[in-house]
C-alpha positions as CSV (number, residue, x, y, z in Angstrom):
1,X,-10.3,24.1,-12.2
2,X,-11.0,21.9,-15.0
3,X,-10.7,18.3,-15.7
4,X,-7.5,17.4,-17.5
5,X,-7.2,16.3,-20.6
6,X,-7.1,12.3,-21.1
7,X,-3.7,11.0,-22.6
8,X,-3.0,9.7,-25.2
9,X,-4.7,6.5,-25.6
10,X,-2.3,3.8,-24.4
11,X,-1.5,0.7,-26.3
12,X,-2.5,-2.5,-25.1
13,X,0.2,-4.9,-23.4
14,X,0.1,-8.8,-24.5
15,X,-1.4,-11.5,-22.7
16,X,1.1,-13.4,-21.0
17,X,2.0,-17.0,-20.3
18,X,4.9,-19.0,-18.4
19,X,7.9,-19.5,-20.3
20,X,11.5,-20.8,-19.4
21,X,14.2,-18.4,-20.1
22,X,14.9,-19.0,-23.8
23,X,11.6,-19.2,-24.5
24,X,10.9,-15.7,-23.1
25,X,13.6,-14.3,-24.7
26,X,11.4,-15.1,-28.0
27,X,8.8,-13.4,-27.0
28,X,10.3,-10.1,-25.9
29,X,11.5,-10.0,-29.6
30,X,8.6,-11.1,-31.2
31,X,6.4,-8.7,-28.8
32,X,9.0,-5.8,-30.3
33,X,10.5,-5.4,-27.1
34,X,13.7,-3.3,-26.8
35,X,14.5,-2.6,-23.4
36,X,13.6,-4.7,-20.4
37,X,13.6,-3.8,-16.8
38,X,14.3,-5.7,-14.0
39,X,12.7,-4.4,-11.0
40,X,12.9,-4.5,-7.5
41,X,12.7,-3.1,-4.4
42,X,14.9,-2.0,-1.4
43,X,14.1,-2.6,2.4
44,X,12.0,0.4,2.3
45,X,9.8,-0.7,-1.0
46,X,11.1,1.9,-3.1
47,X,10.9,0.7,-6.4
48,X,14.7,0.0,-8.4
49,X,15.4,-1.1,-11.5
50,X,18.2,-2.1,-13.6
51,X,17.4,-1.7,-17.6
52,X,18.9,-3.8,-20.3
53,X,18.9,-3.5,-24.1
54,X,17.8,-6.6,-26.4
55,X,21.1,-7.7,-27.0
56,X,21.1,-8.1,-23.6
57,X,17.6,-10.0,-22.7
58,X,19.5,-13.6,-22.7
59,X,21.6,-12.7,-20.1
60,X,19.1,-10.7,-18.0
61,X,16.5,-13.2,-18.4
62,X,18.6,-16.3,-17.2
63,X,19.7,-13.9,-14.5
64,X,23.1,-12.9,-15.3
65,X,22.6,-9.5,-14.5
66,X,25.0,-8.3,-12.0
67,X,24.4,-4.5,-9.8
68,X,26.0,-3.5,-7.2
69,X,24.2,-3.8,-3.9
70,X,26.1,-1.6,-1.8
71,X,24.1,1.2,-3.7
72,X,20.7,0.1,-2.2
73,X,18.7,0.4,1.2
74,X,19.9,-2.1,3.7
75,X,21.4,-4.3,0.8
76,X,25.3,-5.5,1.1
77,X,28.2,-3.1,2.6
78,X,30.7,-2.2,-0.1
79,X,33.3,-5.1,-0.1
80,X,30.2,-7.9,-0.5
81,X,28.1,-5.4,-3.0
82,X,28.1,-8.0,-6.1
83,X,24.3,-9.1,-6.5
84,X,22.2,-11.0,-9.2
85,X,19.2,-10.3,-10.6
86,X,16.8,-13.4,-10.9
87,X,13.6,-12.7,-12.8
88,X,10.5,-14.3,-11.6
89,X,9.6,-15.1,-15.8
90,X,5.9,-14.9,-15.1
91,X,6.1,-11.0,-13.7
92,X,6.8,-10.3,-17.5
93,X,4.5,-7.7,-18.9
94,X,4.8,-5.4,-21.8
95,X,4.1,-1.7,-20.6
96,X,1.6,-0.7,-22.6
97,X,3.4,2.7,-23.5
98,X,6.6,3.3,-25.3
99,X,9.6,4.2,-23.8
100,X,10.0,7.6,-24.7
101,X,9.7,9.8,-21.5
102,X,5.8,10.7,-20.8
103,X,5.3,14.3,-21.0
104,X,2.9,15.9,-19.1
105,X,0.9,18.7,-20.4
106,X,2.2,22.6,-21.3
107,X,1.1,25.7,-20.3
108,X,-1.4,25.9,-22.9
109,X,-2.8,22.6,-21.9
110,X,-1.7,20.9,-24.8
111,X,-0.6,17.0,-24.9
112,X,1.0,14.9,-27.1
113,X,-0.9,13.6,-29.6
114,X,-1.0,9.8,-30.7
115,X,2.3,9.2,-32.5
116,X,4.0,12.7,-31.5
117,X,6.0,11.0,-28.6
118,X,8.8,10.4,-30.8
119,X,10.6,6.8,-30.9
120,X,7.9,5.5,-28.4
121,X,6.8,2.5,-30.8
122,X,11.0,1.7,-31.9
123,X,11.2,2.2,-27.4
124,X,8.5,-0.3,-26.6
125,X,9.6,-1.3,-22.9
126,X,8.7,-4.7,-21.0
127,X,9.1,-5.4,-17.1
128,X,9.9,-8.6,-14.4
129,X,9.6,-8.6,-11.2
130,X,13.2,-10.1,-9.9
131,X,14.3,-11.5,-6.5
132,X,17.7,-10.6,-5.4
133,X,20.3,-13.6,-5.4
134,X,24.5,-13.2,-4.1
135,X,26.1,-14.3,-6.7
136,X,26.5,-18.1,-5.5
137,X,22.7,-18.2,-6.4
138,X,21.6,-18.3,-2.7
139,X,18.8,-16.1,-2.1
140,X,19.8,-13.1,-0.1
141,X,19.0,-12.3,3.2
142,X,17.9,-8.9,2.4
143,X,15.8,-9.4,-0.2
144,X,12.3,-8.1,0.7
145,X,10.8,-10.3,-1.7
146,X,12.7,-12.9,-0.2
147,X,11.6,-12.4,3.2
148,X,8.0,-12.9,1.8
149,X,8.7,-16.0,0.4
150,X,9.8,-17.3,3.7
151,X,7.0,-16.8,5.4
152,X,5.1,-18.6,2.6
153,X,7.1,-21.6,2.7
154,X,6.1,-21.4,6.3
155,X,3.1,-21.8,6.2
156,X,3.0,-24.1,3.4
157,X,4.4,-26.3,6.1
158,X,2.0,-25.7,8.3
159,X,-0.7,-26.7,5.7
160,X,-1.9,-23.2,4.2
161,X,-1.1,-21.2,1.4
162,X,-1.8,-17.3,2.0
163,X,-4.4,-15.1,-0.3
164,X,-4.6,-11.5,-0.2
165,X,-5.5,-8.2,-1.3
166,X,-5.3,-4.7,-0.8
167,X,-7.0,-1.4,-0.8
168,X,-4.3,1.3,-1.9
169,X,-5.4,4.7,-1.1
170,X,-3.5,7.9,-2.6
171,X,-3.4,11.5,-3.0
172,X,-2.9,13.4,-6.5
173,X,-2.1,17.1,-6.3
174,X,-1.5,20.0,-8.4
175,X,2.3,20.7,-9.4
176,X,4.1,23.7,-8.2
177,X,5.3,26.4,-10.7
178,X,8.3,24.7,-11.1
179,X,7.3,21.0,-11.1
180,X,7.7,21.2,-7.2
181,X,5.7,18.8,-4.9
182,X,2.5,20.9,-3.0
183,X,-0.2,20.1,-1.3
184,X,-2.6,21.8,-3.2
185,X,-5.3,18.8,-4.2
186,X,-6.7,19.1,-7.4
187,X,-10.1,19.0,-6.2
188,X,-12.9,19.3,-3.2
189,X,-14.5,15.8,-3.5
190,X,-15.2,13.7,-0.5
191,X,-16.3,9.7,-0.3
192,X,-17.8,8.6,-3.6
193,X,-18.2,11.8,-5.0
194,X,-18.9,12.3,-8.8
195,X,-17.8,14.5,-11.5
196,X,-17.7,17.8,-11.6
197,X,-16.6,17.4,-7.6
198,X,-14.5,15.0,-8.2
199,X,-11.9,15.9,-10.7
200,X,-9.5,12.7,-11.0
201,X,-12.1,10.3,-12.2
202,X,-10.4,10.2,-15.8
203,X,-6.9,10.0,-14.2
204,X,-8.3,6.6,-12.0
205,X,-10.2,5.6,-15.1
206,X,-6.5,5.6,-17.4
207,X,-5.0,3.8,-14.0
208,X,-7.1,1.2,-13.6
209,X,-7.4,0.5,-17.4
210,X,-3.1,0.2,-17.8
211,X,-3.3,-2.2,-14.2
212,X,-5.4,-4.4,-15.7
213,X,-3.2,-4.6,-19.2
214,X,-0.7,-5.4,-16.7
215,X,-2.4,-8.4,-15.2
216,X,-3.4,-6.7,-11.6
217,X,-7.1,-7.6,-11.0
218,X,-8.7,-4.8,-10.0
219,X,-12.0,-4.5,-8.0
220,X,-12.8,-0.9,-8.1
221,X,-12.2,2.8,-7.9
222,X,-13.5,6.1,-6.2
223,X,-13.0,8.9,-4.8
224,X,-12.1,8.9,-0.8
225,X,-12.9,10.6,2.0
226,X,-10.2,13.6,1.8
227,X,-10.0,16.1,-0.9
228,X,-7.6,14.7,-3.6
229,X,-7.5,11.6,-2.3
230,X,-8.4,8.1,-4.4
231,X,-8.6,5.0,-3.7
232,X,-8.6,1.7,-6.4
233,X,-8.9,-2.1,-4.7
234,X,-7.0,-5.1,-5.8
235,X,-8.4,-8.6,-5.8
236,X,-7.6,-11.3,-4.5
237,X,-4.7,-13.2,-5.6
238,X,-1.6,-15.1,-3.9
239,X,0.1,-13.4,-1.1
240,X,3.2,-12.9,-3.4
241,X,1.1,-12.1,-6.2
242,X,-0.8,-9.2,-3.7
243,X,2.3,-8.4,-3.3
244,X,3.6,-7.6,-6.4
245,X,0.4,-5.9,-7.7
246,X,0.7,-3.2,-4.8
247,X,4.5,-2.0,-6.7
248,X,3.1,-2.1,-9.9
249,X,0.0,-0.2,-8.6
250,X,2.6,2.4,-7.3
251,X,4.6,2.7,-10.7
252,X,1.5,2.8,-12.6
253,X,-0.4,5.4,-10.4
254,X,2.9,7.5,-10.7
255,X,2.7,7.3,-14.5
256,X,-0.4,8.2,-15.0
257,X,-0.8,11.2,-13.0
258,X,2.3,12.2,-14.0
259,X,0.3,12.1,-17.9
260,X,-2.4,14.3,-16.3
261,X,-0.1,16.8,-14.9
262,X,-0.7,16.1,-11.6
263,X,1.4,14.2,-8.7
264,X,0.2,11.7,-6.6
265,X,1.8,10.8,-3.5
266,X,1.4,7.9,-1.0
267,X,2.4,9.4,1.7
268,X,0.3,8.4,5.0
269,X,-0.8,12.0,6.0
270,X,-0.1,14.9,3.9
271,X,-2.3,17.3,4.8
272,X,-3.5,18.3,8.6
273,X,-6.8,18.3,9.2
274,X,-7.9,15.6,6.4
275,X,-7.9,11.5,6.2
276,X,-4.6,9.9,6.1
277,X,-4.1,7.1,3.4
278,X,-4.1,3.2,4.2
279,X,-2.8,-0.3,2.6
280,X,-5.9,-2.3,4.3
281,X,-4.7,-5.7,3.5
282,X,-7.5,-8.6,3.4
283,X,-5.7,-12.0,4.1
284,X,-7.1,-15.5,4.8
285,X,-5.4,-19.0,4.9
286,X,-6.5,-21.8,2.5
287,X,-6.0,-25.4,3.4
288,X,-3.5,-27.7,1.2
289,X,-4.5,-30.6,0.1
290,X,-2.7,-34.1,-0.1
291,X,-1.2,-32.7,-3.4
292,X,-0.4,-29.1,-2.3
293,X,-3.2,-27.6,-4.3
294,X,-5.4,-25.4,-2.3
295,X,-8.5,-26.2,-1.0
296,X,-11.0,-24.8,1.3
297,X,-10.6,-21.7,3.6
298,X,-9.8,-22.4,7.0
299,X,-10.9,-19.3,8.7
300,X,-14.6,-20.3,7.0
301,X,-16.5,-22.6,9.6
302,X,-20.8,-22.1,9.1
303,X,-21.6,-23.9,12.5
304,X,-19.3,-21.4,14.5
305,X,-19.8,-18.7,16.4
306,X,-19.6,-15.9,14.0
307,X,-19.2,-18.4,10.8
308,X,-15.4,-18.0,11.9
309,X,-13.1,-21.5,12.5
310,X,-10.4,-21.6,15.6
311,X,-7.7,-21.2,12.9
312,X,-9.1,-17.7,11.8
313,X,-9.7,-16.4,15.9
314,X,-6.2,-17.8,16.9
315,X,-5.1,-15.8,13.5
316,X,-6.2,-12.8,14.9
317,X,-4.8,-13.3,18.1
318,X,-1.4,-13.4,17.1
319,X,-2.2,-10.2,14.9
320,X,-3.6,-8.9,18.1
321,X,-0.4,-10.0,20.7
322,X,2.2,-9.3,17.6
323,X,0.4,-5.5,16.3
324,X,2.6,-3.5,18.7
325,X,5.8,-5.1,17.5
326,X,4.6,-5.2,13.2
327,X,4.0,-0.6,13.4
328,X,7.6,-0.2,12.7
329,X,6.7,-2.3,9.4
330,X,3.6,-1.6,8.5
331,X,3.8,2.1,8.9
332,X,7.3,2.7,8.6
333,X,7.7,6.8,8.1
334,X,7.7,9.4,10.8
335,X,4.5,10.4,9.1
336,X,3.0,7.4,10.1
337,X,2.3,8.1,13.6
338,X,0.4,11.7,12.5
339,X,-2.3,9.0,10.8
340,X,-2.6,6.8,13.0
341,X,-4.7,9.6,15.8
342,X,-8.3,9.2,16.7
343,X,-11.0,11.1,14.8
344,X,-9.9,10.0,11.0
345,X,-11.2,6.5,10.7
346,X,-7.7,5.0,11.5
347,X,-7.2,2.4,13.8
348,X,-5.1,3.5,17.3
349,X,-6.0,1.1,19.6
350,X,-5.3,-3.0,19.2
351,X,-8.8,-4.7,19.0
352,X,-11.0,-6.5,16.6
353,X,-14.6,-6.0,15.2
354,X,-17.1,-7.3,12.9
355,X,-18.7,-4.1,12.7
356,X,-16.7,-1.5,13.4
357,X,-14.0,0.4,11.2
358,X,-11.7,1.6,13.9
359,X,-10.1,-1.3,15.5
360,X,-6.8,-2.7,14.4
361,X,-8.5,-5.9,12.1
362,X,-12.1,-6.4,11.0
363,X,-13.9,-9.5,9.7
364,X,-16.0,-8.0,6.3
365,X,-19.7,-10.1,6.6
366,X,-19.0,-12.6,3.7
367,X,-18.2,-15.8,4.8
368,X,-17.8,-19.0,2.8
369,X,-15.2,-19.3,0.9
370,X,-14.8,-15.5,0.5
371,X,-13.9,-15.3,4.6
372,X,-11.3,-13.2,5.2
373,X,-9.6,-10.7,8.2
374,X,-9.0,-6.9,6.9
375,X,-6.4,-5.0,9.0
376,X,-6.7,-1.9,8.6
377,X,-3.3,-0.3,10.6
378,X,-0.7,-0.5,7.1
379,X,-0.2,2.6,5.4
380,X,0.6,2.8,1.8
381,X,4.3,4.1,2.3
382,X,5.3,0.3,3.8
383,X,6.9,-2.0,2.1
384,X,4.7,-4.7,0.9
385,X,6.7,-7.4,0.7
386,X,7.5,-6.9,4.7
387,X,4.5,-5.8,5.7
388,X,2.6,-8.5,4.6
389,X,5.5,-11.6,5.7
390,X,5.1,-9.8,9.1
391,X,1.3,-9.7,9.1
392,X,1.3,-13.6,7.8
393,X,4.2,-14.3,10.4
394,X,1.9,-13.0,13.5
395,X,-0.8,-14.7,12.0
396,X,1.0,-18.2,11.9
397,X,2.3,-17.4,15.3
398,X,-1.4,-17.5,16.8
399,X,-2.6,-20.2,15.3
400,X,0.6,-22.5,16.4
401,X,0.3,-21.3,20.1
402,X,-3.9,-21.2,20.0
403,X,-3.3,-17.4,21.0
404,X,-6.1,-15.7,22.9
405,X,-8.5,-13.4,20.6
406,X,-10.1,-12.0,23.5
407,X,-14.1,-10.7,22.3
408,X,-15.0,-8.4,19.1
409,X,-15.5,-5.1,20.0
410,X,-19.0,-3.8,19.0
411,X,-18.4,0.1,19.4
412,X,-15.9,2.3,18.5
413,X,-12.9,1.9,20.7
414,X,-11.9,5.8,20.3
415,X,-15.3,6.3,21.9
416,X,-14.8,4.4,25.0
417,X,-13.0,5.8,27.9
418,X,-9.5,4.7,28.9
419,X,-10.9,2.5,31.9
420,X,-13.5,0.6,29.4
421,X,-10.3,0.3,27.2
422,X,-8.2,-1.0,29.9
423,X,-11.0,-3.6,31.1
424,X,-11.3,-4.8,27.7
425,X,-7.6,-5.2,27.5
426,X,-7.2,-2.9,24.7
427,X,-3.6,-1.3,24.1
428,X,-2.9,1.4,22.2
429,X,-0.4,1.2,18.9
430,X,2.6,2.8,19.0
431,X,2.4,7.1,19.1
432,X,5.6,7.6,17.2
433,X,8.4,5.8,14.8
434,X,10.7,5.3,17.8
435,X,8.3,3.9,20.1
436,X,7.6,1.4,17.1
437,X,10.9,0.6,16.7
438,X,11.4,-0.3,20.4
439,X,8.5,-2.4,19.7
440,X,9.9,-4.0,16.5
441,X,13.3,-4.8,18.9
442,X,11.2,-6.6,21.5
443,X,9.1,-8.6,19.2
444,X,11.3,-11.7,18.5
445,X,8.4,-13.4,16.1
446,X,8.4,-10.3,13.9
447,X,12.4,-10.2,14.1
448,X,12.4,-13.7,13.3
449,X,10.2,-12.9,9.8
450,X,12.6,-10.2,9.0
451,X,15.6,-12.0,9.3
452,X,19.0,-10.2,10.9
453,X,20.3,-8.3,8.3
454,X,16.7,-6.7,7.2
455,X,16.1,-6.3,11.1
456,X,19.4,-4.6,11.7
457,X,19.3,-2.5,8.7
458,X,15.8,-1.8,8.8
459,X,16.0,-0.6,12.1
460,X,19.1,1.6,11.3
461,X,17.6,3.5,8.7
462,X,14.4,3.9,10.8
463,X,16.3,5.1,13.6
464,X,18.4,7.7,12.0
465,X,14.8,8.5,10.4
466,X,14.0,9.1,13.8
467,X,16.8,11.3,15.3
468,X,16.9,13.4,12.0
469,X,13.1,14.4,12.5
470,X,13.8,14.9,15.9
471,X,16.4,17.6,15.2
472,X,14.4,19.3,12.6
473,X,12.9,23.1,13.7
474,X,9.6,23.4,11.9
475,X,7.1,26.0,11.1
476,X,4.8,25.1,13.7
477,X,7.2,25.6,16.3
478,X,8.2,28.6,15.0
479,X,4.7,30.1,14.9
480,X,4.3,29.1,18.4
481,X,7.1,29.9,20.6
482,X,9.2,32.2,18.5
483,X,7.6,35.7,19.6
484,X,6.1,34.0,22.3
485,X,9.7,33.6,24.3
């Protein structure tokens, strides 16, 4: 199959700068803004937005904007459904494409040309990043951005602010007929491969271009392991930063292969038999100083033991005691589990290395002020907002208690056998959704980072997740048993 065609070239989005409401309002107009967004996301990380026309941007910016809550994931039940919208004013990026609809190539392979999406330059479109308020101004409970924030404050408290980053792996594959999802992956390329193998190096090229107009550092791109499947890492950059760079990444990746005429899909494990994708999220603590700024890293230490301080070992005990209880969170689909299965790089059992890929966390060999703990369970499906206050919240939770980090494992775990595993004191992570949520509802310092309502709701639509998929006949079973019995 051929490469795709490149898209029209995009146009660039303005620098941006903190402003107060009014002053904002300013420069949507003078930027030629017409319609805003206010995003969010639900309990689940799927992206929402409410859009608003300029005569509107006042109201919206100031955070007038009401929706109605009882519409969305795990939000507010019907007769307390009233919630605000409060932008955060220095998520505010111009998209660097107009608002007309993109429109992905015809049957003769032909694309828009520049100008020939019609009203995209009178459509020009901006974007903020909001966090959910009740309309008393009180930041709701479920608020996944909220919950992130409260695990911040936390551990400013304690003394730390939180860095981190991500590695966002994906899959981009070849419409149906009819615009319907398929697996078939648009090419045969494995790790690192190059052009002509790998086919979506343009498509990654136009992504990581429009992600850094947007403001999202980005490290690099390549080709992973599976066919079809990609893979572009963030930098580093406040924990709610990281945060927010992972939904744009999402929306962006979306777009563009969309352009290309191709779908991509972060679904953990689409297709049997090949690499699932991960969200391995880097993290470290940085000491505060007198005057809140931050300082040094605390998991740095050269005279120790593996250049690692206490802080950063007791860090990844709680990780280690709290892993079992976070699955639910950090890979929150049925499809999840189906990834997370020795023999594909993924981590199953609940260890640590500085070697090795396939336990739970790994420590990457710069130290310094670059020190840092990868874990390596997250899938890209989870929300990030969660998934990270829950990571942080474990974290936090081992370095108050001093919890136990037991030794780095030098080998690969899936390689040892289950009485090496057991004298080593290596669990295994949860084998399905349900088994995660019993997990989730026995871990009270991962509740506790939820909050109730995101717990109880969370749980409730992981549940019914659960029993639907259990109910389900599927091909597999059919090809098995049907003649058979």
């Amino acid at each position: 199959m051929p490469r795709s065609t490149p898209p029209t070239r995009l146009q660039a989005a303005p620098s941006t700068t903190s402003f107060d409401a009014a002053e904002l309002v300013e420069r949507a107009r003078a930027d030629g803004v017409r319609f805003l967004r206010l995003q969010f996301t639900d309990i689940l990380g799927v992206n929402k937005n409410v859009e608003v026309p300029a005569s509107r941007f006042a109201e919206a910016l100031a955070g007038e904007v009401l929706f109605d809550g009882s519409a969305i994931e795990g939000f507010a039940r019907a007769e307390e459904s009233d919630m605000l919208l409060r932008p955060d004013l220095a998520t505010y990026r111009v998209l660097p494409w107009g608002g007309a609809p993109a429109r992905p190539a015809s049957s003769n392979g032909h694309r828009p040309a520049d100008g020939e999406d019609a009203g995209a330059e009178d459509a020009r479109v901006a974007r903020v990043i909001c966090d959910v308020t009740t309309t008393d101004g009180r930041a709701f409970a479920g608020d996944p951005r909220a919950v992130l924030k409260r695990q911040l404050a936390a551990a400013a408290e304690r003394g730390y602010a939180v860095r981190a980053n991500t590695e966002v792996e994906f899959f981009l594959f070849r419409p149906g007929p009819d615009g319907a999802v398929t697996t078939a992956t648009h090419d045969v390329g494995g790790y690192f491969d190059l052009a002509p193998v790998d086919l979506g190096e343009d498509a990654r090229r136009a992504m990581v271009d429009l992600l850094e107009r947007l403001g999202v550092p980005v490290v690099g791109a390549h080709h992973e392991g599976a066919h079809g499947q990609h893979e572009i890492d963030l930098g580093d950059a406040a924990a709610l930063a990281a945060a927010d760079h992972v939904i744009t990444l999402r929306f962006v990746v979306k777009h563009v292969a969309r352009r290309f005429g191709l779908v991509a899909s972060f679904m953990p494990k689409p297709v049997f038999g090949q690499n699932g994708s991960g969200l391995h999220t880097h993290q470290a603590l940085v000491a505060l100083g007198p005057d809140g700024r931050p300082g040094e890293n605390a998991f740095a230490d050269p005279g120790a033991e593996w250049g690692l301080s206490r802080t950063a070992l007791h860090y990844v005990g709680g990780l280690l005691r709290h892993a079992r209880g976070m699955c639910a969170v950090t890979n929150p689909l049925v499809n999840s589990y189906k990834r997370l299965v020795p023999g594909f790089e993924a981590p199953v059992h609940v260890a640590w290395s500085l070697k090795s890929r396939t336990p739970l966390v790994r420590v990457p060999e710069r130290r310094g002020a670059a020190t840092r703990l990868e874990v390596r369970t997250p899938d890209p499906a989870a929300n990030p907002y969660l998934a990270l206050a829950v990571m942080i919240a474990a974290g936090l939770d081992g370095v108050a208690t001093g919890a136990e980090w037991r030794e780095p494992v030098a080998q690969a775990v899936d390689a040892m056998s289950w009485r090496e595993r057991r004298r080593l004191r290596i669990d295994d992570l949860p084998h399905d959704l349900n088994e995660a949520c019993d997990e989730l509802e026995r871990d009270e310092v991962v509740r506790a980072a939820l909050g109730a309502h995101v717990t109880q709701h969370y749980l409730a639509a992981k549940r019914a997740e659960w029993r639907e998929y259990s109910t389900q006949v599927t091909q597999w079973e059919l090809g098995r048993y049907l003649a058979r019995y």
